[in-house]
C-alpha positions as CSV (number, residue, x, y, z in Angstrom):
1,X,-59.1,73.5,-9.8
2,X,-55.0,73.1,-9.6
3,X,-53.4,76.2,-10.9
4,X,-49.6,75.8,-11.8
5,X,-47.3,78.5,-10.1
6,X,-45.1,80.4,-12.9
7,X,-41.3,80.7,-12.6
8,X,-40.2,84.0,-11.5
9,X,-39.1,85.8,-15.1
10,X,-35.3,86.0,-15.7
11,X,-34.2,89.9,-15.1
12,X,-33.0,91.1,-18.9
13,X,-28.8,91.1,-18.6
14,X,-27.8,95.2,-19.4
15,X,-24.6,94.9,-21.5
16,X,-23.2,98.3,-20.9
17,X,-21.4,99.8,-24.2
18,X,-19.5,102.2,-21.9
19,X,-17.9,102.6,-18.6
20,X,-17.6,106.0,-18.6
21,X,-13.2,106.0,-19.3
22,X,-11.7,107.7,-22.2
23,X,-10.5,105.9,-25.0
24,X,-6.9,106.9,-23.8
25,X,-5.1,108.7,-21.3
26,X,-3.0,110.9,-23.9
27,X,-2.7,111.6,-27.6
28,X,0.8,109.4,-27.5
29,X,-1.6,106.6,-26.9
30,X,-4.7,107.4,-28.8
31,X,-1.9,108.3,-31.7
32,X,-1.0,104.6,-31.8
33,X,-4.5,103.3,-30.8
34,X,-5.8,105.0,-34.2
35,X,-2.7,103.8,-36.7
36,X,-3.4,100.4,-35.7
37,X,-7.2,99.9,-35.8
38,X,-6.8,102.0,-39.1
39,X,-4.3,100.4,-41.2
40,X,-6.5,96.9,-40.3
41,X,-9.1,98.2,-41.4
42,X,-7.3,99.0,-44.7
43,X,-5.5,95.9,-44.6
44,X,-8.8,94.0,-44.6
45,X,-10.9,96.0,-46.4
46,X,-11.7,93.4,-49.3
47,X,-12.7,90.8,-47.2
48,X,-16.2,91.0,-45.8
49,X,-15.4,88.9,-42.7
50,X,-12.7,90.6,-40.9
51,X,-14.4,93.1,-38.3
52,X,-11.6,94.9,-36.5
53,X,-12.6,97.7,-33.3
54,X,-10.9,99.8,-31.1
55,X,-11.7,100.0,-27.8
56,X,-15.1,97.9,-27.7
57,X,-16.1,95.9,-24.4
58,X,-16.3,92.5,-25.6
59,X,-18.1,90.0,-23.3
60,X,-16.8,86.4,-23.9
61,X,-20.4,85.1,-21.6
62,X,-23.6,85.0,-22.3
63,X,-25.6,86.3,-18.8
64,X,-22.1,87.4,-17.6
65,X,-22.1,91.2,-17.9
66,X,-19.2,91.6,-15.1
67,X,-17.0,89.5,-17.0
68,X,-15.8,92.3,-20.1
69,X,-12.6,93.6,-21.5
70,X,-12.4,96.4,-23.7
71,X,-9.2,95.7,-25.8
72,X,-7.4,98.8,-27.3
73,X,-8.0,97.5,-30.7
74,X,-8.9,94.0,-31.7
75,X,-9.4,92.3,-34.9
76,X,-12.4,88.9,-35.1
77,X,-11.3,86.4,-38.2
78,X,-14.2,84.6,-39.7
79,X,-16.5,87.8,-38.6
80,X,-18.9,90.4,-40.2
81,X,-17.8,93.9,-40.9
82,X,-20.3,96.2,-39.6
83,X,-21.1,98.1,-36.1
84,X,-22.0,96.6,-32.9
85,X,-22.2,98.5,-29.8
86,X,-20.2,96.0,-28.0
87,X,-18.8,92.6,-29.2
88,X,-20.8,89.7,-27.7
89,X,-19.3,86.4,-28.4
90,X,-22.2,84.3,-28.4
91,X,-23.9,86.1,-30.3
92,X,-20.8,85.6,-33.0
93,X,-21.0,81.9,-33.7
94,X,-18.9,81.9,-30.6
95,X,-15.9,83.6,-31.9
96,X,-13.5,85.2,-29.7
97,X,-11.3,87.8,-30.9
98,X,-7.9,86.3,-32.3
99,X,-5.5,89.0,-32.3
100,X,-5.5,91.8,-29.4
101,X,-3.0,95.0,-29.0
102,X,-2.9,97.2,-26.4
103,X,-1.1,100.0,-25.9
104,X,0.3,101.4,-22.2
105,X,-0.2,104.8,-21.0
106,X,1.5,106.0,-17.9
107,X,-1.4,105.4,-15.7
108,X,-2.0,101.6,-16.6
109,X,-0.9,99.3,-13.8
110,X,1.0,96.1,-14.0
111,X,-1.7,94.6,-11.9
112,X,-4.0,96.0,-14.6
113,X,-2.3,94.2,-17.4
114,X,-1.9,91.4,-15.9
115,X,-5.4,90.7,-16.0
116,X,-6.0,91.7,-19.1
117,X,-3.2,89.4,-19.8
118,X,-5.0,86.7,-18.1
119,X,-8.7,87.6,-19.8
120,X,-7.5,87.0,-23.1
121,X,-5.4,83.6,-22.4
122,X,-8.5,82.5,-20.3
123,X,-11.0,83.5,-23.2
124,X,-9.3,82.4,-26.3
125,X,-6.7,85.0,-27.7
126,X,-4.4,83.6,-30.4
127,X,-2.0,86.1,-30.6
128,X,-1.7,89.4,-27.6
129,X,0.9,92.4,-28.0
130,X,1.3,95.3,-26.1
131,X,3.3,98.3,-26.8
132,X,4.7,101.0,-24.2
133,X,5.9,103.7,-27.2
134,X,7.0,106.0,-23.7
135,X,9.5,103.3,-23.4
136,X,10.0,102.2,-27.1
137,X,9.0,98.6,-25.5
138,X,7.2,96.0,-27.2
139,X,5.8,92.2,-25.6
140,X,4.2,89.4,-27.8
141,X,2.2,86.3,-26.5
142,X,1.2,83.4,-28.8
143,X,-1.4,80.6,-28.3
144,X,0.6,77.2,-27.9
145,X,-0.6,74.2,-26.4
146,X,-1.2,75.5,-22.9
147,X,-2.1,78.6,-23.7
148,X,-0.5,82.0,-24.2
149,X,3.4,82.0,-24.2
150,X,5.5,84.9,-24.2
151,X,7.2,85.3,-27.7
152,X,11.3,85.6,-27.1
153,X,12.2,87.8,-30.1
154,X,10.0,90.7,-31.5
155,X,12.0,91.8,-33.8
156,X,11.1,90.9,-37.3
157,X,8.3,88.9,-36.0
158,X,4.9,88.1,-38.2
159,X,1.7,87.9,-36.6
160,X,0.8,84.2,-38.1
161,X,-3.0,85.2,-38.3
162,X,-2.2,89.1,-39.9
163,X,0.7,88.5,-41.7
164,X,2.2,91.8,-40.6
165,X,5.4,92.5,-39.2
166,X,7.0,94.1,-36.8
167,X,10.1,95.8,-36.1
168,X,11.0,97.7,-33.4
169,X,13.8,99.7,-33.8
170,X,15.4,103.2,-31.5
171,X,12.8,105.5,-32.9
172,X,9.9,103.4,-32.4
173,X,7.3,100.5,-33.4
174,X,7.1,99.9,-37.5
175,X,4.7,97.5,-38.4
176,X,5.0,96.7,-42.5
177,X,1.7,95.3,-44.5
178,X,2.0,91.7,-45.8
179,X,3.2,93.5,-49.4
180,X,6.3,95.5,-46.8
181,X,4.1,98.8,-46.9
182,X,4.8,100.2,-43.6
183,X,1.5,101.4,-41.6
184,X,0.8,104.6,-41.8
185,X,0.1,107.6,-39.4
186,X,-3.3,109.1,-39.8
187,X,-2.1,112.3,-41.3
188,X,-0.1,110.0,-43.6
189,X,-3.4,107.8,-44.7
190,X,-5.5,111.4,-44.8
191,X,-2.5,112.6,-47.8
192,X,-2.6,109.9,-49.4
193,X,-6.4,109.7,-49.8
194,X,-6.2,113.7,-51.0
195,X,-3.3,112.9,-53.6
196,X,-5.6,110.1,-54.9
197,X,-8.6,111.9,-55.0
198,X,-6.9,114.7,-56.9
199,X,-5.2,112.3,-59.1
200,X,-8.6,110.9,-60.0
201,X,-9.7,114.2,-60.6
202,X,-7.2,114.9,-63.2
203,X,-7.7,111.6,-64.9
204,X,-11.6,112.3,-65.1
205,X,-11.0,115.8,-66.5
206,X,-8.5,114.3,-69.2
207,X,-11.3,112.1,-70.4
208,X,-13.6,114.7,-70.8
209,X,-11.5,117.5,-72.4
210,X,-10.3,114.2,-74.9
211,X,-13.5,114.0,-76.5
212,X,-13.9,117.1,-78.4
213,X,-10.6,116.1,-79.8
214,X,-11.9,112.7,-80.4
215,X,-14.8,114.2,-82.5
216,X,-12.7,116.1,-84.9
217,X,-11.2,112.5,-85.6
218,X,-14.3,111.6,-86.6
219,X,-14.9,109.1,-84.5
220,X,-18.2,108.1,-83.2
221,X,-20.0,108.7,-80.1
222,X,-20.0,105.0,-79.1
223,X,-16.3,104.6,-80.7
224,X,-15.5,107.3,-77.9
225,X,-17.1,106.0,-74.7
226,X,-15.3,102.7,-75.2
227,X,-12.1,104.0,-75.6
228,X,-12.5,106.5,-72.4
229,X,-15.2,104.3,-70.7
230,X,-17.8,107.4,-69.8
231,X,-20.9,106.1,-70.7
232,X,-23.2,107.2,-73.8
233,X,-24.8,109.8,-72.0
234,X,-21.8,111.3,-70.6
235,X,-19.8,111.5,-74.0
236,X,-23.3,112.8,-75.6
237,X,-23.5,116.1,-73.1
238,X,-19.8,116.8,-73.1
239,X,-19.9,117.1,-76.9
240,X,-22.6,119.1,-76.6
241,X,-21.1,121.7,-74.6
């Protein structure tokens, strides 16, 4: 009887979500890190298949878990929303990220950069920007022919894949939505979303003190939650109470 030696089974490839590193090095950075990723995420919040992350190790390889960058914030065209512990791009349809920022903190190295530099012109990045707010400096790369090629004027420039716009100017980055909203800070998005909320409030709370108003006109219950658009039920309790 011939028996037929097995291969030796293939040792399961770790892809590590973490390497231990803090997001950023100081609130300056993590400041910008968060305006960013955020106003994308608002930005493309109607459209199912924009995923954007901030600070996720995306590995480009399959079986290649030493080859990972972990862009400051990065946004995938033609992608899912949704979380993923890290972002790998075979398991995508093959997509690599398209647009990459970063954002310097006193402790990043030239050599550092220039490798991440390097990652993302060897791995597919479209369009690459980094941003040192300690110096007010901002550097833009964009996919040509042979690959990323540093952009000569920043100012007024729009990101052909985002459609955003940025201008530096002496006190600091703006970046304007495709509509010329300009980004907003966290604390700015966070008062916002309480003015709205409070405005939506009100507006419910008109609609409900309307109805007994609306009775006395002697209109019906049906004639009512058309006009205010509260549902049967709703108009029935409130005139009830």
């Amino acid at each position: 009887m011939v028996s037929q030696i097995q291969p030796p089974t293939q040792p399961e490839v770790i892809y590590p979500d973490s390497d231990g590193q803090p997001v950023a090095n100081n609130t300056i950075q993590f400041g910008w890190i968060v305006e960013i990723k955020q106003n994308l995420d608002w930005l493309f919040a109607d459209d199912p298949n924009v995923f954007v992350a901030g600070d996720l190790f995306w590995y480009p390889v399959e079986g290649r878990n030493k080859i990972v960058n972990a862009p400051d914030v990065m946004v995938v065209l033609g992608r899912p929303k949704g979380d993923r512990l890290c972002y790998q791009q075979w398991k995508e349809e093959g997509i690599a990220p398209q647009v990459v920022f970063e954002i310097l903190s006193p402790s990043n190295t030239q050599t550092e950069m220039d490798k991440k530099l390097l990652f993302c012109d060897h791995y597919g990045v479209e369009e690459y920007y980094i941003y040192d707010p300690d110096r007010n400096n901002l550097r833009g790369w964009l996919r040509r022919k042979d690959g990323l090629d540093v952009i000569p004027q920043m100012e007024d420039w729009v990101s052909p894949r985002l459609k955003i716009r940025f201008v530096p100017s002496s006190e600091g980055l703006q970046l304007y939505r495709p509509n010329g909203e300009r980004f907003l800070t966290y604390t700015e998005i966070s008062r916002n979303a309480e003015q709205e909320r409070q405005r939506a409030e009100l507006a419910e709370q008109a609609r409900r003190d309307a109805i007994p108003r609306l009775l006395q006109m002697n209109l019906s219950i049906e004639q009512i939650f058309q006009a205010l658009g509260l549902s049967v039920e709703e108009v029935r309790t409130l005139a009830q109470e």
